[in-house]
Legacy VTK file of the C-alpha trace (Angstrom):
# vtk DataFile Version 3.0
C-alpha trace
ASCII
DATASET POLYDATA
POINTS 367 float
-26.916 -39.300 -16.880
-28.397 -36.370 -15.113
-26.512 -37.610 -11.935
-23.549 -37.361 -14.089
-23.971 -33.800 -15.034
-24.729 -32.564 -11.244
-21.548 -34.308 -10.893
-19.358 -32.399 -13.374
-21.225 -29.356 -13.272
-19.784 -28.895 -9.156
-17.152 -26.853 -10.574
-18.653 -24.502 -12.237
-21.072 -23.811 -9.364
-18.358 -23.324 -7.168
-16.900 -20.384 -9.886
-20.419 -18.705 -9.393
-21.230 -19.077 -6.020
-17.907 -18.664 -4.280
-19.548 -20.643 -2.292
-17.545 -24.044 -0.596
-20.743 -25.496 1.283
-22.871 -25.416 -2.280
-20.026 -26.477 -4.294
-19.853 -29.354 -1.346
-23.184 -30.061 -1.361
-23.646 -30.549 -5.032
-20.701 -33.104 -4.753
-21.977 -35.109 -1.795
-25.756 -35.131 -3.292
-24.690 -36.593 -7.049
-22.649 -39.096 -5.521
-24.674 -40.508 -2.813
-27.791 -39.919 -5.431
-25.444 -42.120 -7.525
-24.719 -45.054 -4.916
-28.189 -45.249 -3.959
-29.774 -45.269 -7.450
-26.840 -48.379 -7.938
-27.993 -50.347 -4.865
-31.852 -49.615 -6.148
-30.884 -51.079 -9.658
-29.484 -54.218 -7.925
-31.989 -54.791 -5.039
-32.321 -52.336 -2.639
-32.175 -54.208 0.782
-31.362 -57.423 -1.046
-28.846 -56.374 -3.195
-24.979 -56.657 -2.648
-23.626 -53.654 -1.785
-26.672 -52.000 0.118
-24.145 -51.411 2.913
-22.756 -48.479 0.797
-26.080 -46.181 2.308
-23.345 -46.271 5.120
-20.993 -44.242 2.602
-23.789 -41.367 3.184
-22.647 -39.922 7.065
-19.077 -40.574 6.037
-18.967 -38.783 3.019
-20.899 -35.719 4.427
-18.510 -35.680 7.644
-15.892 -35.008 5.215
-17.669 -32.477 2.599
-20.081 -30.859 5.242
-18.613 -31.626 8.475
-20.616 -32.332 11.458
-24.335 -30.600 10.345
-24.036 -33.072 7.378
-22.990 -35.737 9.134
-26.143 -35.357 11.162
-28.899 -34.722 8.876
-27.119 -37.762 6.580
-28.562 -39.859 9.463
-32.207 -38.828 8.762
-31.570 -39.880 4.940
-29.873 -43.077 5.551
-32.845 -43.834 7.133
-35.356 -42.677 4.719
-33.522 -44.749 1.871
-33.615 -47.558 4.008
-37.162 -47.275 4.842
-37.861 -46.847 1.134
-36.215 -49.906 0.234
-38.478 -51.666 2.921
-41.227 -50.206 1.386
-40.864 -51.630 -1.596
-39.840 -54.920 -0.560
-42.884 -55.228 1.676
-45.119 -53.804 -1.126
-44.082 -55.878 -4.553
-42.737 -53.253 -6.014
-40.157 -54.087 -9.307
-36.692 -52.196 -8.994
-35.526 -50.330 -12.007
-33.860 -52.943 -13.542
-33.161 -56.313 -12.810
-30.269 -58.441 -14.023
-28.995 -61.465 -13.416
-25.038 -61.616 -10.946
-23.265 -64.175 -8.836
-24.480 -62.700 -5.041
-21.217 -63.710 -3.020
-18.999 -62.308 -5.936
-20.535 -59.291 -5.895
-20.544 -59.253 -2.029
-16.826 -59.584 -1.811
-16.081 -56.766 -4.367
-18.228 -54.369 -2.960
-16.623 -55.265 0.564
-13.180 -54.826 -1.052
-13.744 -51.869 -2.537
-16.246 -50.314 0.175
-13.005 -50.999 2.495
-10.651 -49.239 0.311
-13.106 -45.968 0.053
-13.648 -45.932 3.884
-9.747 -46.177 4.284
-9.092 -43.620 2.185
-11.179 -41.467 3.358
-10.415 -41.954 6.659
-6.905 -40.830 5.947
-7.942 -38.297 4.461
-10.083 -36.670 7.563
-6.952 -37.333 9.843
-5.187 -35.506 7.516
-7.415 -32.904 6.831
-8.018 -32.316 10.826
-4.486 -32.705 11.748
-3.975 -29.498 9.237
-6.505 -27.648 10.814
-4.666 -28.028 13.880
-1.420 -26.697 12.917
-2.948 -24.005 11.619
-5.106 -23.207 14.584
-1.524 -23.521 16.215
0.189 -21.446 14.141
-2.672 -18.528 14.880
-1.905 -19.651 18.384
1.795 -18.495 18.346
1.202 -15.235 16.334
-1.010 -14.022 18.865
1.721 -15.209 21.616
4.606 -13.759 19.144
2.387 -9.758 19.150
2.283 -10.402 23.411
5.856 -10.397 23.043
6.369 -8.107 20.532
4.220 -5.606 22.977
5.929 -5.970 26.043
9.695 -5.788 24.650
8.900 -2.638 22.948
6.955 -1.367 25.793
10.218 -1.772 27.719
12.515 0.923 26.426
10.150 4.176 27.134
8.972 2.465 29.968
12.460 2.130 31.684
12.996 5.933 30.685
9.958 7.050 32.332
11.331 5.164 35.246
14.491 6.660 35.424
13.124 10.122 34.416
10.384 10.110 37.823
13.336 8.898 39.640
15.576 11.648 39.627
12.117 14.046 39.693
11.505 12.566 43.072
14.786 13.711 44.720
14.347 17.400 43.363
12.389 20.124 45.109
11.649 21.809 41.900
9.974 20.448 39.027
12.116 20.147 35.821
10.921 20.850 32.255
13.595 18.184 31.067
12.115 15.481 32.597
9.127 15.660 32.274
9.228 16.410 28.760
11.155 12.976 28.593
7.756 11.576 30.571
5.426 13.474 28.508
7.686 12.207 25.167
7.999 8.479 25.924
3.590 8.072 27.088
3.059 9.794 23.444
5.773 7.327 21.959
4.217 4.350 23.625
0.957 5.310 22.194
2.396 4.942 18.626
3.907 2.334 19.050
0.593 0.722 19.958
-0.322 2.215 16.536
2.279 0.223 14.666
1.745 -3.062 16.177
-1.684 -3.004 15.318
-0.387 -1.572 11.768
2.697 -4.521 11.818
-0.594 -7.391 12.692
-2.342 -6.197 9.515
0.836 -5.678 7.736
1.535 -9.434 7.994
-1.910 -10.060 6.918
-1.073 -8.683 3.417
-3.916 -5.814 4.557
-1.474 -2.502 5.092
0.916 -0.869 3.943
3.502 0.920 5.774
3.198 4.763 5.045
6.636 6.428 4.255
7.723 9.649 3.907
11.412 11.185 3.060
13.088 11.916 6.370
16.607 13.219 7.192
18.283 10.511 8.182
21.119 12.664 10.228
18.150 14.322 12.527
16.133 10.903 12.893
19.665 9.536 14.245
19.873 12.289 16.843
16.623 12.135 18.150
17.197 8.252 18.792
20.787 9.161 20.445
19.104 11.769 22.490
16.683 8.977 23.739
18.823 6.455 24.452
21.323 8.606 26.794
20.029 7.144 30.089
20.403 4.040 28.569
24.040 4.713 27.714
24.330 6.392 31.426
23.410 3.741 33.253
26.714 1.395 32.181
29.126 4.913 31.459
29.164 4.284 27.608
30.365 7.023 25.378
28.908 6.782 21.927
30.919 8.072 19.353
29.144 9.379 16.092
29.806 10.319 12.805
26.688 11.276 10.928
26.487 12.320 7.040
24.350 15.523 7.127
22.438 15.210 3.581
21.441 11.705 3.919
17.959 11.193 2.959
15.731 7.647 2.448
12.167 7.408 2.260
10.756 5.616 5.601
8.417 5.320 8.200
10.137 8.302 11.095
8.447 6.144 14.164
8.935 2.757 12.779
12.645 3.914 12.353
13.366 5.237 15.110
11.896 2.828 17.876
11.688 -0.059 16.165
14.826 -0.256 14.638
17.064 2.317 15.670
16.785 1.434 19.112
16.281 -2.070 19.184
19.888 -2.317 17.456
21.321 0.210 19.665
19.703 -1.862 23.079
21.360 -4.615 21.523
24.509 -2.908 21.382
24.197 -1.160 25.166
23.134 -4.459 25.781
26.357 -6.410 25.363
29.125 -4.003 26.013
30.748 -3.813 29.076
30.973 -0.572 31.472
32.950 2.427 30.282
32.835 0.999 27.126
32.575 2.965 23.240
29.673 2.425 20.718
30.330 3.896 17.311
27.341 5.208 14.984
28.396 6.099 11.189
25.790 7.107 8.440
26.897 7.765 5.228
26.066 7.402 1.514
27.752 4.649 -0.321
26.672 3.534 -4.164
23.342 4.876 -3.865
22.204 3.636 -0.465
22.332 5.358 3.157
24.684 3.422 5.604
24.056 2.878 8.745
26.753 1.174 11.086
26.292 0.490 14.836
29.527 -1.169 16.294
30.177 -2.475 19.829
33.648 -4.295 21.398
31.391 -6.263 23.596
31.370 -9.772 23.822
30.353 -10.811 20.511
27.466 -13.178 19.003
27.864 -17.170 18.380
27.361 -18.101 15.260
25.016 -20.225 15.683
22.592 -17.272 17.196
23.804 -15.155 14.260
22.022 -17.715 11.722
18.897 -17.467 13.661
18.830 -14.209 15.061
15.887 -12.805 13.012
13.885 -15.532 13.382
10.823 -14.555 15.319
10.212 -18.333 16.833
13.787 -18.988 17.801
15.351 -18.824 21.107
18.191 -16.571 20.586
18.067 -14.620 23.936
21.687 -14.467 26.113
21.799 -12.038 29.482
23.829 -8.846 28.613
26.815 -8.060 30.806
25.273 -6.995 33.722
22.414 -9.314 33.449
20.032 -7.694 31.461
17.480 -9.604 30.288
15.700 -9.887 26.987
13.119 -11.533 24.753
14.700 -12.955 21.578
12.483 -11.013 19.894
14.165 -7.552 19.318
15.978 -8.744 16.526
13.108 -10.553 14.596
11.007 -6.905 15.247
13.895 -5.179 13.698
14.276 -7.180 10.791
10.543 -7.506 10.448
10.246 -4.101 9.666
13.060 -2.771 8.048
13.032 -5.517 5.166
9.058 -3.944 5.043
10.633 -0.340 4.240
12.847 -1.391 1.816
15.784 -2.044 4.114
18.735 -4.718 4.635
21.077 -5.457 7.201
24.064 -7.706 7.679
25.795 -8.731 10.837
29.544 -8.815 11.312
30.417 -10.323 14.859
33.829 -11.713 16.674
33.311 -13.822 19.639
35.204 -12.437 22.810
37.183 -15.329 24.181
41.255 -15.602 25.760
42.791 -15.454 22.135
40.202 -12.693 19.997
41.410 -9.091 20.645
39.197 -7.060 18.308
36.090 -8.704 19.577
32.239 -7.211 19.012
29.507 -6.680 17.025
28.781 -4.458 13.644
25.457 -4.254 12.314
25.459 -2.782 8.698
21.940 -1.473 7.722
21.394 0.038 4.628
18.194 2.013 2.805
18.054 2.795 -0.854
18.739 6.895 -0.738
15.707 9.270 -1.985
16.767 11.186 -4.949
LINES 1 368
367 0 1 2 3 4 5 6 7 8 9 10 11 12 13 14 15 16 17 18 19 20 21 22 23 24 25 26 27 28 29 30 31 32 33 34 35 36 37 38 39 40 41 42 43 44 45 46 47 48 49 50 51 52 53 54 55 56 57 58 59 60 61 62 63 64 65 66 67 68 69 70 71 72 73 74 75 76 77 78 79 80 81 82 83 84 85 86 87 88 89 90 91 92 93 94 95 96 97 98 99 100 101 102 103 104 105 106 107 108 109 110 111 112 113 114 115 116 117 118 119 120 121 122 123 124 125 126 127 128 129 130 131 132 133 134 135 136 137 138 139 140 141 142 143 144 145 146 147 148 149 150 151 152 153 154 155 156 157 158 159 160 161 162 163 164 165 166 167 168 169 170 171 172 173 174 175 176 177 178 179 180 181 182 183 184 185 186 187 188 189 190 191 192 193 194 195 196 197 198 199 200 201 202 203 204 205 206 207 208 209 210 211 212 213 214 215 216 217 218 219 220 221 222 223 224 225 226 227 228 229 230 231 232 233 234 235 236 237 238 239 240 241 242 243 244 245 246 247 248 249 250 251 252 253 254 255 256 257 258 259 260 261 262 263 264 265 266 267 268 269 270 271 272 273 274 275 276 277 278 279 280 281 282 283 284 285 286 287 288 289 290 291 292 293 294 295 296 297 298 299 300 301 302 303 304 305 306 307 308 309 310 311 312 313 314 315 316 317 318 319 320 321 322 323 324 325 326 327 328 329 330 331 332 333 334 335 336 337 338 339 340 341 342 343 344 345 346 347 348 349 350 351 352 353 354 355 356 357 358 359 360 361 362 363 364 365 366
């Protein structure tokens, strides 16, 4: 009876301790309390199921892992050594009664064989879920590498260009390296908001937003994609909505988003080429569109392309390389902010003639 109440009284512990290891413990000690008081009522060493003290390290493996696997030993062997006390000594178990040995052999085997089974099965399963999860932790720390160096790309490759043209002038010029001095501070907050996007996944952060003009946010990010744009002759065409204002995060924005879709755009457009860039209010939400007549998306990278674990990345026209993972970024925090975006894409190929790429994002408008 008392065994009993240990027994049902685990949950409740848990509720007031919080505790897993004494909610555990009180499980594992009323039950093997319970097997060995059976085996002492029918025998001890003589009895027919005294190979359930074996039940002891198994059942602790699986409630207490390996510590109570290993002190289980020591009490395996102090039940067994009381048993042989007893034996040797003459001393009368609890109760006696009177059972056909070999039946009672074979249905403790039985059902000794279904327990260990089942718990077996249980441990792979249990261990086998640790694993994926350890795996999963695994890729999320692989997916933030990533996530660092594409980001880290875009300022870096303007600091490159901007030292580049530096070196070739005698005199030093304020407008480079202002660009230099711009893109080191923008690299430092963007360090910021990976840390801040890690703890945002965790469910620990949120992202802090504040109104912003959405008309001067989309110039800065023009003016600091122009070598960008330079480097294959594109002209991007705009057509901005002055009083267009959404509550966001200005840095997320602006190099997180912004850019990556523009990249994206620069990306797969050929030389010489147009990019368009509207903004404008439509049933109570800012508009952004970015539109290319490059070469178009697939459809089946289009149904994966904001997936952060899928390989979605194609060389642009002149070979650029990418990550797959400017897209998932994007997405990743826009959607955090409140945002949306859609993808409207035409293949180029011999028979398409309006061929490219629109992406349609959209943030609820501050009023």
């Amino acid at each position: 009876m008392p065994l009993g109440l240990l027994f049902l009284s685990s949950p409740f512990v848990y509720k007031l301790t919080k505790s897993y290891n004494i909610f555990a413990f009180t499980v594992f000690l009323s039950t093997i309390s319970g097997v060995y008081f059976l085996i002492f009522t029918a025998g001890g060493l003589n009895a027919p199921g005294v190979f359930w003290v074996v039940a002891t390290p198994i059942l602790a493996t699986v409630l207490l892992d390996r510590v109570g696997a290993l002190l289980s030993i020591f009490m395996v062997f102090g039940v067994i050594f009381i048993f042989y006390y007893c034996d040797q000594n003459n001393i009368q178990y609890a109760f006696q009664f009177e059972y056909d040995y070999k039946k009672e052999l074979l249905r403790n085997l039985l059902i000794f064989t279904f327990f260990f089974f089942t718990i077996f099965i249980y441990y792979i399963n249990n261990e086998y879920k640790n694993f994926l999860t350890q795996k999963e932790q695994k890729d999320k720390i692989d997916n933030l590498l990533k996530i660092i160096i594409h980001d880290f790309s875009t300022p870096l490759s303007i600091i490159e260009m901007a030292t580049k043209k530096l070196k070739y002038r005698d005199d030093t010029d304020s407008e480079y390296i202002q660009k230099i001095n711009k893109n080191i501070s923008n690299l430092s907050e963007m360090i910021k908001q990976i840390r801040s996007l890690k703890v945002f996944k965790d469910g620990k952060y949120n992202i802090k937003k504040k109104e912003l003009n959405l008309h001067e946010t989309l110039k800065e990010s023009i003016g600091e994609m122009q070598p960008r744009l330079a480097e294959k002759n594109i002209t991007l065409e705009t057509s901005i909505q002055h009083d267009l204002l959404i509550k966001a995060n200005k840095t997320i924005l602006q190099f997180q988003i912004l850019q990556n879709f523009l990249s994206n755009a620069i990306k797969f457009s050929p030389d010489s080429a147009t990019i368009k860039l509207e903004a404008f209010s439509e049933n109570n939400q800012a508009v952004i569109k970015i539109i290319d007549y490059g070469i178009g998306i697939p459809s089946e990278i289009i149904e994966n392309i904001f997936v952060m674990n899928s390989k979605t990345s194609r060389l642009g026209t002149k070979g650029e390389r990418g990550t797959g993972y400017g897209m998932p970024i994007a997405h990743e925090f826009l959607t955090s902010m409140g945002g949306t975006v859609s993808i409207e894409s035409t293949e180029k190929n011999e028979f398409s003639k309006n061929h490219g790429t629109t992406f349609i994002i959209k943030f609820p408008l501050s009023i």
